[in-house]
N, CA, C and O atoms as a DFTB+ gen file, in Angstrom:
644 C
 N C O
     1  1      12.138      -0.811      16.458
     2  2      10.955      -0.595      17.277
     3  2       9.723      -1.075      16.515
     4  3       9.430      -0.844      15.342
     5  1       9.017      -1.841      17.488
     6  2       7.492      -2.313      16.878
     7  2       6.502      -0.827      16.574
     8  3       6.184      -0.185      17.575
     9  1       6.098      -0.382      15.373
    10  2       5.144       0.696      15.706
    11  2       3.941       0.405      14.708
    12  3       3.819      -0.068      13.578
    13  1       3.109       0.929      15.702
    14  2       1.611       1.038      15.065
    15  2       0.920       2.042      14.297
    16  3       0.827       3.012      15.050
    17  1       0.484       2.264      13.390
    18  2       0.004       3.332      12.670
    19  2      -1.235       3.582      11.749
    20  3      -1.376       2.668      10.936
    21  1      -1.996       4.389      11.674
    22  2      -2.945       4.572      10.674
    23  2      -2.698       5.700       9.802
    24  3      -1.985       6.679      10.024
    25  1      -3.306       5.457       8.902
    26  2      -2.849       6.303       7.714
    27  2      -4.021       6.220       6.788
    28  3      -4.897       5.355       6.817
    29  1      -3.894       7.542       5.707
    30  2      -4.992       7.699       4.558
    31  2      -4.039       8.540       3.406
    32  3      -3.192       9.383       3.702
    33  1      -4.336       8.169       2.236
    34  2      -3.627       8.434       0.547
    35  2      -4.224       9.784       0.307
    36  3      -5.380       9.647       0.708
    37  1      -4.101      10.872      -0.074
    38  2      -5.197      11.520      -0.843
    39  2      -4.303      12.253      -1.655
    40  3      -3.216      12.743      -1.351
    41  1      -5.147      12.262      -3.148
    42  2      -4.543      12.643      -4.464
    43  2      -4.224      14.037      -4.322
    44  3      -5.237      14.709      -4.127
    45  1      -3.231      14.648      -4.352
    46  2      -2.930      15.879      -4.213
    47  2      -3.282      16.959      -5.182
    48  3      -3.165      18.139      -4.851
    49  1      -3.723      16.595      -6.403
    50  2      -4.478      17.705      -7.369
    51  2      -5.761      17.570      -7.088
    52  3      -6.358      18.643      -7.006
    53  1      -6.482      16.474      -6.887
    54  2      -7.822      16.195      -6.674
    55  2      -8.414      16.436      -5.251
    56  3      -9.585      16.768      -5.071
    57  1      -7.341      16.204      -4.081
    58  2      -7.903      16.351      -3.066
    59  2      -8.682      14.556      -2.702
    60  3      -8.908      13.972      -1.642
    61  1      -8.838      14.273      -3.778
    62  2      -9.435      12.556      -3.270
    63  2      -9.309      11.853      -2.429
    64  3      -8.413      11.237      -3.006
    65  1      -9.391      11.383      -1.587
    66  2      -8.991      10.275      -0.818
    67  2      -8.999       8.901      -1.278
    68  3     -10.061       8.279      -1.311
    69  1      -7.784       8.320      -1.676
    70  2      -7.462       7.117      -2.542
    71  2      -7.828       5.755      -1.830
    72  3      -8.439       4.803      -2.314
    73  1      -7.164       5.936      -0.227
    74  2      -7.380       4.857       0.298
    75  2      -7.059       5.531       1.803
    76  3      -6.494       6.567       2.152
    77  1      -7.791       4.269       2.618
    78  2      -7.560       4.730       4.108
    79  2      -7.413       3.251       5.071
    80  3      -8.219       2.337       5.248
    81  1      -6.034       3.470       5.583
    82  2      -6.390       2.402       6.558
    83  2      -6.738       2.749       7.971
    84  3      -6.067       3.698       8.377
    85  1      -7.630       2.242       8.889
    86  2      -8.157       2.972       9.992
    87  2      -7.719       1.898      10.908
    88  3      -7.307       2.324      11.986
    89  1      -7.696       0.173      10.706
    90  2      -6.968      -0.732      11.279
    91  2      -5.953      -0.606      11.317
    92  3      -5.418      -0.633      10.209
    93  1      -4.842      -0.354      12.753
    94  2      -3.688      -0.262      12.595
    95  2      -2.704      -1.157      12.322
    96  3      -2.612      -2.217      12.941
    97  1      -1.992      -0.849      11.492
    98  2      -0.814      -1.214      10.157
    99  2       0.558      -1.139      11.479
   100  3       1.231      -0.190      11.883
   101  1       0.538      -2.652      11.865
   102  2       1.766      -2.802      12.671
   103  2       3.079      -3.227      11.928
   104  3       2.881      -4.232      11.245
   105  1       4.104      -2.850      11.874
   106  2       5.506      -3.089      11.362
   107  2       7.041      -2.737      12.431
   108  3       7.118      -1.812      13.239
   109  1       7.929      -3.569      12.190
   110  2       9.182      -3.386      12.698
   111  2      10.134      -2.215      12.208
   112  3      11.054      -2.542      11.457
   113  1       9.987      -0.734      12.600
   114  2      10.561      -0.029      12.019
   115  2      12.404      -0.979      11.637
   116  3      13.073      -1.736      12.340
   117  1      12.631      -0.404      10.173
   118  2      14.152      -0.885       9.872
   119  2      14.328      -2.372      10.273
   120  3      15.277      -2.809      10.923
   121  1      13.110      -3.207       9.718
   122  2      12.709      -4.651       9.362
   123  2      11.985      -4.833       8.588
   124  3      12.090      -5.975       8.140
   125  1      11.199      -4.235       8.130
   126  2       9.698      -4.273       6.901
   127  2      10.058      -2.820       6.212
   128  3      10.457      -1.683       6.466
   129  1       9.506      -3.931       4.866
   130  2       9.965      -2.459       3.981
   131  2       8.036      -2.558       3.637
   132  3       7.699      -2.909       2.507
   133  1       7.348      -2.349       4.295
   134  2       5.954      -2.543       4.255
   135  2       5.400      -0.691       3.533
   136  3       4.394      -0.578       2.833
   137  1       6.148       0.325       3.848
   138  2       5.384       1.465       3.755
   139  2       6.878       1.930       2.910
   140  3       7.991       1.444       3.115
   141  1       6.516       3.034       1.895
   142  2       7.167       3.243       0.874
   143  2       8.688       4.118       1.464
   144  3       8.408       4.818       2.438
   145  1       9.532       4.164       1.238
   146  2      11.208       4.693       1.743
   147  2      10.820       5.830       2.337
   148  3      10.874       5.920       3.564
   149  1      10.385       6.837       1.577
   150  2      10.628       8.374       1.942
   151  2       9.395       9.039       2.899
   152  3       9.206      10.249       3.018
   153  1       8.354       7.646       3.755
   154  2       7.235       7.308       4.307
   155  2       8.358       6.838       5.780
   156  3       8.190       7.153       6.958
   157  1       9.372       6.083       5.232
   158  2       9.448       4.900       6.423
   159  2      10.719       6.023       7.068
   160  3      11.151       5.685       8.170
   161  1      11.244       7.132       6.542
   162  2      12.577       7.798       6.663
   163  2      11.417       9.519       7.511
   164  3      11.726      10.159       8.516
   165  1      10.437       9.691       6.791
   166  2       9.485      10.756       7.949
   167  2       9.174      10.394       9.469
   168  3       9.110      11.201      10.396
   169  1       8.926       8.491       9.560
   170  2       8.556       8.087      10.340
   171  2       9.806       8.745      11.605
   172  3       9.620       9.437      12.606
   173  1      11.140       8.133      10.980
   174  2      12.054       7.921      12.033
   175  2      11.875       8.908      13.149
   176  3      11.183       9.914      12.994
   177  1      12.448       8.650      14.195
   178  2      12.695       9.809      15.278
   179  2      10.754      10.206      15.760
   180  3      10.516      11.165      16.494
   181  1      10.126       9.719      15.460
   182  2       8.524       9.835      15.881
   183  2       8.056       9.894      16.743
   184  3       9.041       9.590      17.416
   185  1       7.088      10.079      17.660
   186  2       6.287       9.285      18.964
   187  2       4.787       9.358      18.515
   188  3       4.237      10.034      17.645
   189  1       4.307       8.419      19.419
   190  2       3.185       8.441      19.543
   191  2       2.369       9.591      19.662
   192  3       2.459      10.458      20.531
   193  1       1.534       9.530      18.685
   194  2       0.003      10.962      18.855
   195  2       0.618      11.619      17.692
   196  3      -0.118      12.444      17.153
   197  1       2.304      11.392      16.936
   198  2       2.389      12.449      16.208
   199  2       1.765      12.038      14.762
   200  3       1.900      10.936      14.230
   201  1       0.846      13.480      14.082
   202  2       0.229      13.235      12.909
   203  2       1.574      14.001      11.541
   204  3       2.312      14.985      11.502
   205  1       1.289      12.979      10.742
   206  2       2.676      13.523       9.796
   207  2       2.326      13.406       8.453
   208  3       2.114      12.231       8.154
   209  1       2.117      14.604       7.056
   210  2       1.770      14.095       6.314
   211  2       3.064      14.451       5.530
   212  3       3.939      15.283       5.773
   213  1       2.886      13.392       4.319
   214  2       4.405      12.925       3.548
   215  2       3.835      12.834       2.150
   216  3       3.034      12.040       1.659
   217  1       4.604      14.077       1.555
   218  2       4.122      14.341       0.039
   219  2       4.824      13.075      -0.894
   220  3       5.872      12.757      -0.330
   221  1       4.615      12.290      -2.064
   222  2       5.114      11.247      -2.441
   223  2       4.494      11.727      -4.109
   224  3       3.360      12.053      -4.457
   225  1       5.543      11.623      -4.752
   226  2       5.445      11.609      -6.555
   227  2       5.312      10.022      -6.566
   228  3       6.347       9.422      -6.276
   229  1       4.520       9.481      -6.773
   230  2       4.768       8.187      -6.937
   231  2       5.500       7.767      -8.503
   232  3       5.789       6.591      -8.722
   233  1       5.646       8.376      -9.090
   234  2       6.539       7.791     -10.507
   235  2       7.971       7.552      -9.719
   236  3       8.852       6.779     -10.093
   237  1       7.999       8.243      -8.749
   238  2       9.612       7.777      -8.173
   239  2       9.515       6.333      -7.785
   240  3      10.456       5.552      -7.920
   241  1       7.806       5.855      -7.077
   242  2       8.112       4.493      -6.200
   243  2       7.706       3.662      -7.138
   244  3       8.136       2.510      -7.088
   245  1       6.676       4.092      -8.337
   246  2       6.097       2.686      -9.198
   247  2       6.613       2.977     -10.887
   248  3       6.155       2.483     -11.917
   249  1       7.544       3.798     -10.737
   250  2       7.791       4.084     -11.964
   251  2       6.511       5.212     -13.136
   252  3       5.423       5.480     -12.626
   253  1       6.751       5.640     -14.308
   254  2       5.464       6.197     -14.835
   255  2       4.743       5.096     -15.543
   256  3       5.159       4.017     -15.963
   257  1       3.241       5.785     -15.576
   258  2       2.765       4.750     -15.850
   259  2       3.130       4.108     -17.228
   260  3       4.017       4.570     -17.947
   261  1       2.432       3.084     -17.523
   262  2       3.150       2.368     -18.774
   263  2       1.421       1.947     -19.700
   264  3       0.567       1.088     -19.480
   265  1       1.491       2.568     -20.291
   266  2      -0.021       1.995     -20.965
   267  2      -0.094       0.746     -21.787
   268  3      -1.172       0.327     -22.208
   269  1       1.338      -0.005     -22.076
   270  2       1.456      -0.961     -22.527
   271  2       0.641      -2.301     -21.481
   272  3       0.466      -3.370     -22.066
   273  1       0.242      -2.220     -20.202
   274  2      -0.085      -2.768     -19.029
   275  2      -1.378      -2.654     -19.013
   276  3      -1.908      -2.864     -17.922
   277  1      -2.345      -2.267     -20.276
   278  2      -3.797      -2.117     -20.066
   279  2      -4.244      -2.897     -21.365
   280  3      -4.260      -2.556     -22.547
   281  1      -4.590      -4.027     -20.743
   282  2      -5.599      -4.705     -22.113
   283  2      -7.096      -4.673     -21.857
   284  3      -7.534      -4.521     -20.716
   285  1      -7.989      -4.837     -23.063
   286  2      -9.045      -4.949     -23.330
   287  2      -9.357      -6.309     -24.231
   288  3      -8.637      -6.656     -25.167
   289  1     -10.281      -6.863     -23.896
   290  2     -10.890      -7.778     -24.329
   291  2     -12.390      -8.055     -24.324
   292  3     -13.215      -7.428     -23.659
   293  1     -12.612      -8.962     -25.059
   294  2     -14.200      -9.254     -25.289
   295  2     -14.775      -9.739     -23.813
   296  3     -14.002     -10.486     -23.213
   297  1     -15.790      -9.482     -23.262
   298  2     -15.825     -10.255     -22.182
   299  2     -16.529     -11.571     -22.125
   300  3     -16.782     -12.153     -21.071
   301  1     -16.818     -11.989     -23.267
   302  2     -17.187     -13.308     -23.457
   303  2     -15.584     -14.361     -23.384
   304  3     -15.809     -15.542     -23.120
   305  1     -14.641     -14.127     -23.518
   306  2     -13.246     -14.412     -23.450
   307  2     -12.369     -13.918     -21.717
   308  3     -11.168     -13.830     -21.461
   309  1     -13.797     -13.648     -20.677
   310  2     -13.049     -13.482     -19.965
   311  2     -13.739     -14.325     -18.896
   312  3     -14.931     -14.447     -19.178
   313  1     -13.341     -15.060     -17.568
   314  2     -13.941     -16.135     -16.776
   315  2     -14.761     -15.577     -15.719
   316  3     -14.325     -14.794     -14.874
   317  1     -16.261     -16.100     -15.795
   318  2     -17.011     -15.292     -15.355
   319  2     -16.492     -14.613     -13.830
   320  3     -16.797     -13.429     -13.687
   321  1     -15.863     -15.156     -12.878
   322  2     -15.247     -14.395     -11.449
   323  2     -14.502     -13.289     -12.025
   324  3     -14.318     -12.297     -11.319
   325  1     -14.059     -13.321     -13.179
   326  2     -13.240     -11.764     -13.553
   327  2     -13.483     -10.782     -13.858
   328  3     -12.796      -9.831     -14.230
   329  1     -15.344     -11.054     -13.614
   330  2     -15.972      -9.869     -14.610
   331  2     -16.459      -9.040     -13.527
   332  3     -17.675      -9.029     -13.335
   333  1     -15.848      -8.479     -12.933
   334  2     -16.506      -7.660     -11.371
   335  2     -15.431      -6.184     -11.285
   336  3     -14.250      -6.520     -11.362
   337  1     -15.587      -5.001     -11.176
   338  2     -14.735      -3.956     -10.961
   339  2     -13.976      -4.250      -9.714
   340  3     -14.343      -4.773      -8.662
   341  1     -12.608      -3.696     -10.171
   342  2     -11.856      -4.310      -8.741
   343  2     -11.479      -5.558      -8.525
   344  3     -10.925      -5.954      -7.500
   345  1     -11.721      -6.113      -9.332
   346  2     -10.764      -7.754      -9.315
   347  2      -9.563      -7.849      -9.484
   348  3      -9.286      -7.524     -10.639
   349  1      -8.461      -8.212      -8.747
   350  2      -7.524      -8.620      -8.704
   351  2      -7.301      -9.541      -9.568
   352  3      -7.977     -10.520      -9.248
   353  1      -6.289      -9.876     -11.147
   354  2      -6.248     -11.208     -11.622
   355  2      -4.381     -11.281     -11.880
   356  3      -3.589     -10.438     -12.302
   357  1      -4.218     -12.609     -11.431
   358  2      -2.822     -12.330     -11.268
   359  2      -2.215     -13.530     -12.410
   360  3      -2.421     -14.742     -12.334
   361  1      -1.357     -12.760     -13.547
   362  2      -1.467     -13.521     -14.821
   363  2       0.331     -13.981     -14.849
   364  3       1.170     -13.230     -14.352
   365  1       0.657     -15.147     -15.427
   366  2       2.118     -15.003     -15.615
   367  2       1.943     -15.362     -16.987
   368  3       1.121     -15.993     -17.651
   369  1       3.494     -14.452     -17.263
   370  2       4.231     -14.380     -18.631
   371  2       4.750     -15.650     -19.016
   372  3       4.574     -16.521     -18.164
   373  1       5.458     -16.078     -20.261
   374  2       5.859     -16.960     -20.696
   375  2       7.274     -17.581     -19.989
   376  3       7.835     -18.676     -20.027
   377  1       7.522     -16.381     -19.375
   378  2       8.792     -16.862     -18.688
   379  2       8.652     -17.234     -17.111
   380  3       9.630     -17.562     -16.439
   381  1       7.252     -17.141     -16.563
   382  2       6.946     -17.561     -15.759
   383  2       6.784     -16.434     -14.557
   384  3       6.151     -16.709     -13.538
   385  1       7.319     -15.324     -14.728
   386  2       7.121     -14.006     -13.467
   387  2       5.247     -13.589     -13.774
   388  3       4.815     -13.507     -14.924
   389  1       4.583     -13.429     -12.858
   390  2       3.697     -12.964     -12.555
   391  2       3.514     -11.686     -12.092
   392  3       4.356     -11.203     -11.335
   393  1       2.369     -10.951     -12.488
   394  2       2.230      -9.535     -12.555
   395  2       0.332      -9.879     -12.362
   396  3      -0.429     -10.787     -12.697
   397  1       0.178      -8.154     -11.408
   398  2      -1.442      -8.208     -10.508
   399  2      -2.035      -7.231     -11.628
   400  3      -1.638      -6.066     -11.596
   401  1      -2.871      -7.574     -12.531
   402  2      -4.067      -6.706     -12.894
   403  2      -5.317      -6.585     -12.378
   404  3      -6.010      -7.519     -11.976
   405  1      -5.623      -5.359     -12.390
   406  2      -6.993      -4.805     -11.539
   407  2      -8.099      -4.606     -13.081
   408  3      -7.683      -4.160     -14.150
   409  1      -9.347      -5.002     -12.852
   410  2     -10.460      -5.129     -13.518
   411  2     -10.882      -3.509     -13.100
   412  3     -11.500      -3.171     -12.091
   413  1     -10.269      -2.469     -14.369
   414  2     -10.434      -1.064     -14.056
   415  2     -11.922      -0.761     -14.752
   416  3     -12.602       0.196     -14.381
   417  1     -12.375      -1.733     -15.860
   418  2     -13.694      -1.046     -16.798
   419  2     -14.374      -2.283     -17.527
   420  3     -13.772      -3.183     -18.111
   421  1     -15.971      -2.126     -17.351
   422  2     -16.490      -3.406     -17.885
   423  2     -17.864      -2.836     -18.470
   424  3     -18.625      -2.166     -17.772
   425  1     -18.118      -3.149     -19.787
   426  2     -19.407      -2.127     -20.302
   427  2     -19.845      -3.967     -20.948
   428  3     -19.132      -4.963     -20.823
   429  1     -21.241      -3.875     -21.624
   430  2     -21.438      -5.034     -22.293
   431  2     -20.607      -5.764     -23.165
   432  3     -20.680      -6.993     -23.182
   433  1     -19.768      -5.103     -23.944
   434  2     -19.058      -5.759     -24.674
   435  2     -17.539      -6.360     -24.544
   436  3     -17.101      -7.267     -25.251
   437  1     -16.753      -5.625     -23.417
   438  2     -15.689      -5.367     -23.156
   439  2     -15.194      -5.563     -21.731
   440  3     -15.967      -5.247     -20.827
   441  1     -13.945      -6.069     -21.412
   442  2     -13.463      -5.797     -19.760
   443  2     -11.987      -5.112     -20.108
   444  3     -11.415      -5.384     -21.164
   445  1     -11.522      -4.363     -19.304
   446  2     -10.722      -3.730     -19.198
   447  2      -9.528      -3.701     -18.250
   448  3      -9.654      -2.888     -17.334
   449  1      -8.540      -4.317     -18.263
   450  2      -7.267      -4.829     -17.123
   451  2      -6.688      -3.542     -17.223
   452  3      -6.746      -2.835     -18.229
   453  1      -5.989      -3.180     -15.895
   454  2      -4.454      -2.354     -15.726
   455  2      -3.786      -3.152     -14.874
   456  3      -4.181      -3.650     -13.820
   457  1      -2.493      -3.258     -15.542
   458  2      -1.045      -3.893     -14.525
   459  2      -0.628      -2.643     -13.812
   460  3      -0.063      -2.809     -12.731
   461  1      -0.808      -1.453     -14.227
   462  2      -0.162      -0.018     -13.152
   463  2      -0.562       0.045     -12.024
   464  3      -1.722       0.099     -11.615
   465  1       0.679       0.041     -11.313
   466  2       0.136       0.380      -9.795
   467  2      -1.040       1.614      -9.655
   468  3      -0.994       2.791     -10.014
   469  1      -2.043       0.879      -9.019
   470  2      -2.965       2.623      -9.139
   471  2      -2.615       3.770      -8.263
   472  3      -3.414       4.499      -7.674
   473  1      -1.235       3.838      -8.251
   474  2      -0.793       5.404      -7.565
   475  2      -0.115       5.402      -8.765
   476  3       0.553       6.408      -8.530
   477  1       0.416       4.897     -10.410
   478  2       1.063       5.718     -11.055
   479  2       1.110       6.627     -11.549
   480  3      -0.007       6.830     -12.027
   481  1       1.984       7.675     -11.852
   482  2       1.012       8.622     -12.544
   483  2       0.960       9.692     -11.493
   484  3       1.207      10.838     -11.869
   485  1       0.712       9.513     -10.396
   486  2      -0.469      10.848      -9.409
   487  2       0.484      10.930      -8.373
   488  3       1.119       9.952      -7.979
   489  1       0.602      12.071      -7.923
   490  2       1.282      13.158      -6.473
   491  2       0.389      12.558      -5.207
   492  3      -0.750      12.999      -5.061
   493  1       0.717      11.913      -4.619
   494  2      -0.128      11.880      -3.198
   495  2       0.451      11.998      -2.170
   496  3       1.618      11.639      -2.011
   497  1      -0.612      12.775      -0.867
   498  2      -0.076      12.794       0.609
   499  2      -0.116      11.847       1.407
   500  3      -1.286      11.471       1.331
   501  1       0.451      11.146       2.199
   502  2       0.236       9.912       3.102
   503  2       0.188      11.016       4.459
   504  3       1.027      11.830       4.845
   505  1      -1.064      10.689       4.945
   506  2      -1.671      11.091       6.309
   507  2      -1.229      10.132       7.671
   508  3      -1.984       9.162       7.725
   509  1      -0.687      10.132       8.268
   510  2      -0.021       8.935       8.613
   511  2      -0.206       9.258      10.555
   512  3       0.238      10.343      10.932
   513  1      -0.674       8.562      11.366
   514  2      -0.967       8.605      12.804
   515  2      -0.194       7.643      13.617
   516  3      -0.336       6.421      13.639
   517  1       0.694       8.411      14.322
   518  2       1.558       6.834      15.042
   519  2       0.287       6.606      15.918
   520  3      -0.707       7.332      15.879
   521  1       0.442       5.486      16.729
   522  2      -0.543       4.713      17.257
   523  2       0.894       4.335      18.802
   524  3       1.343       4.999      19.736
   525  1       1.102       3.005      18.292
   526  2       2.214       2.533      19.187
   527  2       3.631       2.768      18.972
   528  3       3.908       2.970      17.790
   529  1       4.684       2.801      19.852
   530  2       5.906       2.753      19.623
   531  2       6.777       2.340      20.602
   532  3       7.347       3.023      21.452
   533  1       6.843       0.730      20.329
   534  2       7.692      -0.163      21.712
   535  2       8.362      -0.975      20.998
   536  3       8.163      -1.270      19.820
   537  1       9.489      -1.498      21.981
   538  2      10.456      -2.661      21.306
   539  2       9.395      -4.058      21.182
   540  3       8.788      -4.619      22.095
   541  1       9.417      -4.397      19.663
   542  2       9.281      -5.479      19.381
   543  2       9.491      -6.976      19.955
   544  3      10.580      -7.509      20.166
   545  1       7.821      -7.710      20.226
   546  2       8.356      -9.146      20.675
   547  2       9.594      -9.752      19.913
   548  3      10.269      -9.062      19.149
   549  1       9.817     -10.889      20.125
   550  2      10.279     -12.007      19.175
   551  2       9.824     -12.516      18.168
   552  3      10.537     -13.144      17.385
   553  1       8.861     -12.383      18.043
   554  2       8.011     -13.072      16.987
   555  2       7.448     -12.043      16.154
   556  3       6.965     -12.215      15.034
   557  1       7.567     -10.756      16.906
   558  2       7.390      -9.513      15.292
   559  2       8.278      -9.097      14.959
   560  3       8.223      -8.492      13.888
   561  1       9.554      -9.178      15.655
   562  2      10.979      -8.925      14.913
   563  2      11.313      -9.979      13.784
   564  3      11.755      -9.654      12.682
   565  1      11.061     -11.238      14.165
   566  2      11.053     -12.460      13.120
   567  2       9.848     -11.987      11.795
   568  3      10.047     -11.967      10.580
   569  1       8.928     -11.734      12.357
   570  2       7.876     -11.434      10.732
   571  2       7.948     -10.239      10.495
   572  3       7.442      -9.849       9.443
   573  1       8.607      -9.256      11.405
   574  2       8.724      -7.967      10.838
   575  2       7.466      -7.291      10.836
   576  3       7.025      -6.561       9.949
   577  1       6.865      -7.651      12.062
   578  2       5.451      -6.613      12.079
   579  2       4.578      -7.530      13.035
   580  3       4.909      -8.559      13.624
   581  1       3.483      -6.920      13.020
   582  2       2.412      -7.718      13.872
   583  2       2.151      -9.243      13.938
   584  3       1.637      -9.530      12.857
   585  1       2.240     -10.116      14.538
   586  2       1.816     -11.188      14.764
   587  2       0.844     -11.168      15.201
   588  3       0.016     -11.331      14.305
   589  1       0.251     -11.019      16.431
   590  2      -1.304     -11.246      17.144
   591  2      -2.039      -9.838      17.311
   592  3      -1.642      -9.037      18.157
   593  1      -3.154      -9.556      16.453
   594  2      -3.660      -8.678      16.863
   595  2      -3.637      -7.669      18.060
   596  3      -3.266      -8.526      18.862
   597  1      -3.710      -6.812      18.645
   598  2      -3.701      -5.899      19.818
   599  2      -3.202      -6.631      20.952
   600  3      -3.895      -7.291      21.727
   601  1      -1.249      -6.383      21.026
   602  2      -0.378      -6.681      21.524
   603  2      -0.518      -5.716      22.811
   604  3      -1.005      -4.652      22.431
   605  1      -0.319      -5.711      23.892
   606  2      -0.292      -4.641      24.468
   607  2       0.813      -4.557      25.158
   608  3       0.765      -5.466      25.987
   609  1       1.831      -3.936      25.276
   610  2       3.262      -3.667      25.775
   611  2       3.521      -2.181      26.668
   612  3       3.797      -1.090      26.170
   613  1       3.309      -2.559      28.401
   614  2       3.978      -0.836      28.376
   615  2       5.095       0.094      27.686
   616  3       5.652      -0.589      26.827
   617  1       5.508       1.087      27.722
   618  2       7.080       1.410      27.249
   619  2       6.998       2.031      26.334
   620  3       7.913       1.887      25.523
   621  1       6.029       2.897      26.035
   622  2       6.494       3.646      24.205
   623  2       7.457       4.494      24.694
   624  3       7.771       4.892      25.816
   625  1       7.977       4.729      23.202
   626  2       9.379       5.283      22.611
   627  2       9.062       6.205      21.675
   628  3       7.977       6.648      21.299
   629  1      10.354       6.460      21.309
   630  2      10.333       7.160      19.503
   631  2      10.693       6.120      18.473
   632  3      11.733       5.469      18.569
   633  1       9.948       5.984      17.620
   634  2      10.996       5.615      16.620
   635  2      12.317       5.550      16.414
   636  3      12.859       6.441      17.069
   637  1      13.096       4.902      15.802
   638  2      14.426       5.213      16.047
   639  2      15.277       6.120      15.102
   640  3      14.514       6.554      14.239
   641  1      16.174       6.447      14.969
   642  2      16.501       7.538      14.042
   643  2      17.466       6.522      13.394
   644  3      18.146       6.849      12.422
C-alpha cells in the first residue's frame, strides 16, 4: 500500500524536538525501507487519522556512537563552503567507500566534523500521522514511494499487516 505520513523525532530525556517533517513522507509500505524497521512494523495494520508514537533506542538502528568519527581541524585547512554549521561534507576513504560528516562546531580557530548519525547515542519517540492509505500507482510501486507530488486516489485502506 502507497501511504502518506507526517511525523516529528523528540529526544526522550530532553523532551526536544529533533526534527519534524510536516510535508508528507510518501512510501510503498513493504517496498521502501525509507523509515526505520520497528517504525515501518508499528505502521502495519494502520488507517488513516491514526496518531502512533514509536519509542526507538537508536544504538539498535545506528549503532553507539563512535567518537573515533569526530575530527577537528584548523579552519584555515578547511574550504571556505565547509565552514557553515550544518554542512553536510561527504569524504571517501582510501578504499574508496564514502561516509556524510556534519559541520557540528566552528569557533575562530577550529571546525569540528561528526560522521555519527545524529540520533546516536539518544532514546527517541517518532510521532508519526498516517495521512493516506491506497494501493500504489505503477510508478510508486517501481520507486517505492511518491512520484508526483499530491496524488489523489479514492480508496483508503489499512496498511497491510
Amino acid at each position: 500500500m502507497f501511504v502518506e505520513l507526517t511525523y516529528k523525532v523528540t529526544d526522550k530525556k530532553s523532551g526536544e524536538v529533533l526534527s519534524t517533517v510536516e510535508f508528507p513522507l510518501g512510501y510503498v509500505h513493504g517496498q521502501n525501507d525509507t523509515l526505520a524497521p520497528p517504525v515501518l512494523k508499528e505502521l502495519e495494520g494502520r488507517s488513516v487519522g491514526d496518531i502512533l508514537e514509536v519509542p526507538i533506542d537508536c544504538n539498535e538502528i545506528y549503532g553507539p556512537r563512535d567518537e573515533k568519527l569526530v575530527f577537528t581541524d584548523r579552519i584555515e585547512n578547511v574550504p571556505q563552503e565547509y565552514r557553515e554549521l550544518g554542512t553536510t561534507i561527504t569524504m571517501e576513504s582510501a578504499s574508496g567507500k564514502t561516509k556524510n560528516f556534519i559541520v557540528t562546531k566552528i569557533d575562530d580557530e577550529t571546525l569540528t566534523v561528526d560522521g555519527n548519525n545524529p540520533l546516536c547515542g539518544r532514546e527517541v519517540i517518532f510521532t508519526l500521522e498516517v495521512l493516506t492509505v491506497r494501493e500504489p500507482t505503477e510508478e510508486e510501486f517501481a520507486a517505492g514511494g511518491t512520484v508526483q507530488p499530491n496524488i489523489a486516489v479514492e480508496g483508503a485502506s489499512k496498511v497491510p499487516v
